[in-house]
N, C-alpha and C positions, 0 to 999 in steps of 0.2 A: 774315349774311355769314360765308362760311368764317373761321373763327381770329380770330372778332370773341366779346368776352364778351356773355352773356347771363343778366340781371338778371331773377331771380323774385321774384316780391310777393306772397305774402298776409293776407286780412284774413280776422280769425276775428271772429265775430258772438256775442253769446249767454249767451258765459261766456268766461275767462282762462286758456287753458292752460298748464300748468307747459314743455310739450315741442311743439315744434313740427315735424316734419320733413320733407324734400321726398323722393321717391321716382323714382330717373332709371334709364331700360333705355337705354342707348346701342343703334343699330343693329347695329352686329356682336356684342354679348355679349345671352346668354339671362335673368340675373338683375339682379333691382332694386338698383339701390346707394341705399343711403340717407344721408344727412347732416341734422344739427342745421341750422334757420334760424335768425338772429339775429333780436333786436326791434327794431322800426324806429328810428331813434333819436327820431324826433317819437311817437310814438304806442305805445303797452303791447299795439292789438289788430294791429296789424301786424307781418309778420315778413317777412325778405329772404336770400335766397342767391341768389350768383352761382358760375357754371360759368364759366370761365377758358376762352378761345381753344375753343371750339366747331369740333369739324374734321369732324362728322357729324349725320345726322338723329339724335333722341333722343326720349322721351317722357318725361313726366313726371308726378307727380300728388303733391299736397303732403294729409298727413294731421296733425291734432290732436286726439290722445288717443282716436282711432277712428272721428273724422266726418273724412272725406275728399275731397278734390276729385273732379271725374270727368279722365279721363287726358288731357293736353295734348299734340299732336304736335308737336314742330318740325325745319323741315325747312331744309338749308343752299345756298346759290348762292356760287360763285364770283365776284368779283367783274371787270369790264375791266381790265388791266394796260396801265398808258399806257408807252409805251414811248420817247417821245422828245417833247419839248417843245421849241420851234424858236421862237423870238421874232426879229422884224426890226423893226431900229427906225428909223423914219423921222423924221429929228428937225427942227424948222420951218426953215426956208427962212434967217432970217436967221445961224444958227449957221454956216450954210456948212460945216454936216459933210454927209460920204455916209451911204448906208445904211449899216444894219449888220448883219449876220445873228450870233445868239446860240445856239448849240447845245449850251452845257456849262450856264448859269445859268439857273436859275427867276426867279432875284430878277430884278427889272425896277429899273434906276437908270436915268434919264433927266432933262434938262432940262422943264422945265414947256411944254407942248405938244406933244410927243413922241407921235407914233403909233404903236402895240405891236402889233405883229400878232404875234396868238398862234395857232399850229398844233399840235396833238395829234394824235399818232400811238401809237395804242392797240393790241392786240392783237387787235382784234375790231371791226367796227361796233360805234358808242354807239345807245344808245338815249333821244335825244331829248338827246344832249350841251349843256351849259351852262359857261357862264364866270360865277364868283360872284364878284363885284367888292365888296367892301364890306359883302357881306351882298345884292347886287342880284345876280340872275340875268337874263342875258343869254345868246340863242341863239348856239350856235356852228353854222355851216357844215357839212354834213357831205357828205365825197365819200368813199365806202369806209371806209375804216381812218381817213382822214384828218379832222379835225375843226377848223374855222377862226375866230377872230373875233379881235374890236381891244380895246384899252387905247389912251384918251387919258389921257396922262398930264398931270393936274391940281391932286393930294395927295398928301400920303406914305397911304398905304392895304396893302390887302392883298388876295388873289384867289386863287383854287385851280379848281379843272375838277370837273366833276359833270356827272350821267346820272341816267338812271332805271334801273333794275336791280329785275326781279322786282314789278313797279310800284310801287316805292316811289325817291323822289329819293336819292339819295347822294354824297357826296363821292368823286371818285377819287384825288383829289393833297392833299398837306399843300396847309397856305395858306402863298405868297409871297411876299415883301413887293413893294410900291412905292413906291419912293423917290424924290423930287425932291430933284438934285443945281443946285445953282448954277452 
């Protein structure tokens, strides 16, 4: 993911290197930049560097003491920009409250039985959009841009919004709380 870090590992086999280094051509420059890796903290034959906020494709290839890897490509996606989070809350029959529509707060506070309708409005159709409730993935609705599903609220908990991107599942949104209020 664009401006997301990305963690290189390797393991050397054989014998102990004194030096370990990783070898990165970014796309727009012509030369290899190189850097020391550290040793893993668990382990003497492994070694780790990380590239900080990734904003381009890059290649790479990690060498110790002149056996070398073969060259790694990686390449970067964009991820969906949610753009608007819309919660309405319907809360049970006996509170004798109205709906409510929520357009500035993520957090979800509610009395216990409270129905959350959660809408997402992204930058883009998702691709195969989900509501992660707890660590449970739940389909959300999808009409164009717009992306639909519920919270009953039952626990204090927590939830964020995810998609597939590049076929792999991902997070769109921090996680927000849910809280039952008395």
């Amino acid at each position: 993911r664009r401006n997301s870090d990305l963690a290189i590992r390797a393991a050397v086999e054989g014998f102990h290197p004194r030096e370990v280094q990783v070898f990165v051509r970014f796309e727009d420059r012509q030369d290899w930049e190189r850097a020391p890796m550290q040793p893993a903290a668990d382990s003497d034959s492994r070694f780790e560097f990380r590239l900080y906020a990734v904003r381009g494709p890059l290649q790479y290839y990690v060498d110790a003491e002149g056996t070398r890897t073969g060259e790694h490509k990686v390449t970067v996606v964009d991820l969906p920009r949610i753009e608007r989070v819309q919660l309405t809350y319907e809360y049970p029959q006996w509170t004798g409250l109205e709906q409510k529509v929520d357009d500035e707060s993520r957090d979800i506070r509610a009395v216990e039985g409270t129905n959350v309708k959660v809408e997402v409005i992204a930058d883009a159709p998702l691709d195969a959009p989900a509501l992660i409730v707890d660590g449970t993935t739940g389909e959300l609705v999808q009409q164009g841009r717009s992306s639909t599903g519920a919270i009953v609220v039952t626990k204090p908990g927590r939830y964020q919004i995810g998609a597939r991107v590049a076929n792999e599942f991902v997070a769109l949104s921090d996680e927000y709380a849910i809280e039952v209020v008395p």
